[in-house]
C-alpha positions as CSV (number, residue, x, y, z in Angstrom):
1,X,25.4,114.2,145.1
2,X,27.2,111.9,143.3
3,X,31.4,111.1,144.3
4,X,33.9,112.8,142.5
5,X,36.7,110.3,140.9
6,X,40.0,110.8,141.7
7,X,42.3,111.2,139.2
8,X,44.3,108.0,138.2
9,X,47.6,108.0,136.2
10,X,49.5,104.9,134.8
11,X,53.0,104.7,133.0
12,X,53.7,101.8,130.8
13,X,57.4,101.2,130.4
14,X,59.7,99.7,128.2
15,X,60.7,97.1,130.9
16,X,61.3,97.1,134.8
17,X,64.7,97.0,135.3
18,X,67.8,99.3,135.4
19,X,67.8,101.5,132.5
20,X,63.7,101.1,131.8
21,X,62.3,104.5,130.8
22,X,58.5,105.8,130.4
23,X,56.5,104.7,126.8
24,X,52.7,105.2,127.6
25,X,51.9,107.3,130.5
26,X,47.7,107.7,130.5
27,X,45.4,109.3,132.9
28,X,41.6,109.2,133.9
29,X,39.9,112.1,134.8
30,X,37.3,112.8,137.8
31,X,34.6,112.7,134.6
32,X,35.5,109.3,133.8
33,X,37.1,110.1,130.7
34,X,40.5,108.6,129.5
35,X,43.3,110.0,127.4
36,X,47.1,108.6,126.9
37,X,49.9,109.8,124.9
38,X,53.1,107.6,123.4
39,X,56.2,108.7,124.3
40,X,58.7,108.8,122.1
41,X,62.5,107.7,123.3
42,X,65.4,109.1,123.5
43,X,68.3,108.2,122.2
44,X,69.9,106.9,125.1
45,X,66.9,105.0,126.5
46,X,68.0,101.4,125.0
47,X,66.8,99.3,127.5
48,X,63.8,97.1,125.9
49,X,62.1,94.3,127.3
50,X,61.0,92.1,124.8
51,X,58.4,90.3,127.3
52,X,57.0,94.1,128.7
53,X,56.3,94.5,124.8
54,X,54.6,91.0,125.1
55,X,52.1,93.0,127.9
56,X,51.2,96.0,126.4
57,X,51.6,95.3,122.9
58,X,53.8,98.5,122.0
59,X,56.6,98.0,119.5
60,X,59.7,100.2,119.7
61,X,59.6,100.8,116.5
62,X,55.7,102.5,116.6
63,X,57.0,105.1,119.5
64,X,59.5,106.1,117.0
65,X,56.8,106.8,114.5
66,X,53.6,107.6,116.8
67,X,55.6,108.6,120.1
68,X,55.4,112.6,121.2
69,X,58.7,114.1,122.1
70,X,59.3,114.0,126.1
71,X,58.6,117.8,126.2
72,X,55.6,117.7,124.9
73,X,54.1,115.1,127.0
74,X,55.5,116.6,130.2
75,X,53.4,120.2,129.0
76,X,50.5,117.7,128.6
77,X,50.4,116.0,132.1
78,X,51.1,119.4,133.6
79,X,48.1,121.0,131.6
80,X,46.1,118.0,132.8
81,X,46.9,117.5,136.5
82,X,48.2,121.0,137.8
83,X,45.4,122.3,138.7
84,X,44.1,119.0,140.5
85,X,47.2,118.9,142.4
86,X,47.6,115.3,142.7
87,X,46.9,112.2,140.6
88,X,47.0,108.5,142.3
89,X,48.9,105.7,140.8
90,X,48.2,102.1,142.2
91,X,52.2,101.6,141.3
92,X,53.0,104.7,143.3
93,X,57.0,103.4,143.4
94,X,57.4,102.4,139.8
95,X,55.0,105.4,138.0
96,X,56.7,108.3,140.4
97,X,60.6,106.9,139.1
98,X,59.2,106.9,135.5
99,X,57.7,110.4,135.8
100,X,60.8,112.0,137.7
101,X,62.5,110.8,135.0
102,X,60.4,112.0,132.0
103,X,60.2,115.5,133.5
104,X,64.4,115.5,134.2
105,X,64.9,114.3,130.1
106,X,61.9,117.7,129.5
107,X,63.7,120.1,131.9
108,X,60.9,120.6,133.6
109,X,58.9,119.7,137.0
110,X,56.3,118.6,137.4
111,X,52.8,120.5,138.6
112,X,51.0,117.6,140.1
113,X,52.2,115.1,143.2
114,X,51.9,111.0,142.7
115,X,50.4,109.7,145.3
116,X,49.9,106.1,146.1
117,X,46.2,105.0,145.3
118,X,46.4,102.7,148.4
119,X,46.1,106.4,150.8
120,X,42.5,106.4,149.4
121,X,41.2,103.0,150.4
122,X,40.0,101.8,153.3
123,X,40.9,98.6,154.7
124,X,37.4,97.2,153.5
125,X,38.1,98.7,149.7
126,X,42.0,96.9,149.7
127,X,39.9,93.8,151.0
128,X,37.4,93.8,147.8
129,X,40.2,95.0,145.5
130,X,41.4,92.6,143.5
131,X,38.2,90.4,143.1
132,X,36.4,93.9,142.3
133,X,38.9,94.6,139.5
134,X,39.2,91.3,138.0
135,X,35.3,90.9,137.7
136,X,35.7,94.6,135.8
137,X,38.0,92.9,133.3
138,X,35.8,90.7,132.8
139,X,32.3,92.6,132.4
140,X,34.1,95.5,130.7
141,X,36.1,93.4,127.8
142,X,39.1,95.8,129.7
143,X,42.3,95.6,127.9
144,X,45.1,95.2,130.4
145,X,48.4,97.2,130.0
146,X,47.8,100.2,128.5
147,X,47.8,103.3,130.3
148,X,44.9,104.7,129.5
149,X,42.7,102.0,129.4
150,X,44.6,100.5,133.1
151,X,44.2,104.4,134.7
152,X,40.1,104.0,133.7
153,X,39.8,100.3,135.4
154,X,41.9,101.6,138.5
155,X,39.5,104.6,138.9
156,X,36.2,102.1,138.0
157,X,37.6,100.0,140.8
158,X,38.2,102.6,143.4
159,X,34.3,103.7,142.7
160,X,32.8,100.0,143.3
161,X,34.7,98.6,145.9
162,X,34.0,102.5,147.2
163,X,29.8,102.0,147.0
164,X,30.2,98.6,148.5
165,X,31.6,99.4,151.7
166,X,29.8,102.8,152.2
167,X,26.4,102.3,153.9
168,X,23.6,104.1,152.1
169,X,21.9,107.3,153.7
């Protein structure tokens, strides 16, 4: 019997200061599939980072035309992870104050818990982690800093550094 995934969510933002709000949030699912939704800003989110848009790549402009509206995306994450319970974020401080702050501007809360990725690691798996995940990048052509693609390599890396410090029966 094969390991379920856990679920992993990640939030690109439009920088990481005071004021930055939620742009990208994506998620992987136990199957190993991937899917991410633009968010669209609101009015009053101004804040803009011009070197976070040198990370992920994601102009201001394209949320405006390719962004979905705040509600819709909280609907989305809610049909995705409520009935999971709980996704994991490896930037549990970081995703959870983008989130709460997605689902205040939609009205609505959440039906999932962020937890922090590092609850489901052993001491061995936060030992291999970042080797593990960097040799990923590497093998997989990964590109970094979007949410879907980031959520995917996160779960990917839980799995190996998982089957290299469980014996085998």
């Amino acid at each position: 019997m094969t390991e379920t995934l856990p679920t992993l969510l990640d939030v690109e933002a439009s920088g990481f200061g005071r004021g930055s709000y939620p742009i990208e949030v994506g998620i992987a699912r136990p199957d190993g599939s991937r899917c991410a939704l633009l968010i669209q800003p609101l009015e009053e989110w101004t804040h803009w980072d011009p070197k976070a848009e040198l990370l992920h790549g994601i102009s201001r402009a394209r949320l405006q035309r390719e962004g979905y509206p705040v509600v819709q995306v909280a609907c989305w994450l809610n049909d995705e992870l409520s009935g999971l319970g709980k996704a994991y974020s490896d930037s549990w401080g970081y995703d959870n104050t983008w989130l709460s702050l997605l689902f205040h501007h939609a009205g609505m809360l959440p039906g999932f818990r962020l937890e922090a990725l590092r609850l489901l690691l052993s001491e061995d798996q936060q030992a291999l982690w970042s080797d593990t995940k960097e040799a990923l990048i590497a093998e997989r052509g990964i590109h970094r800093h979007r949410a879907g693609d980031d959520a995917r390599l996160l779960q990917l890396t839980y799995a190996r550094t998982l089957s290299l410090t469980t014996p085998s029966r």
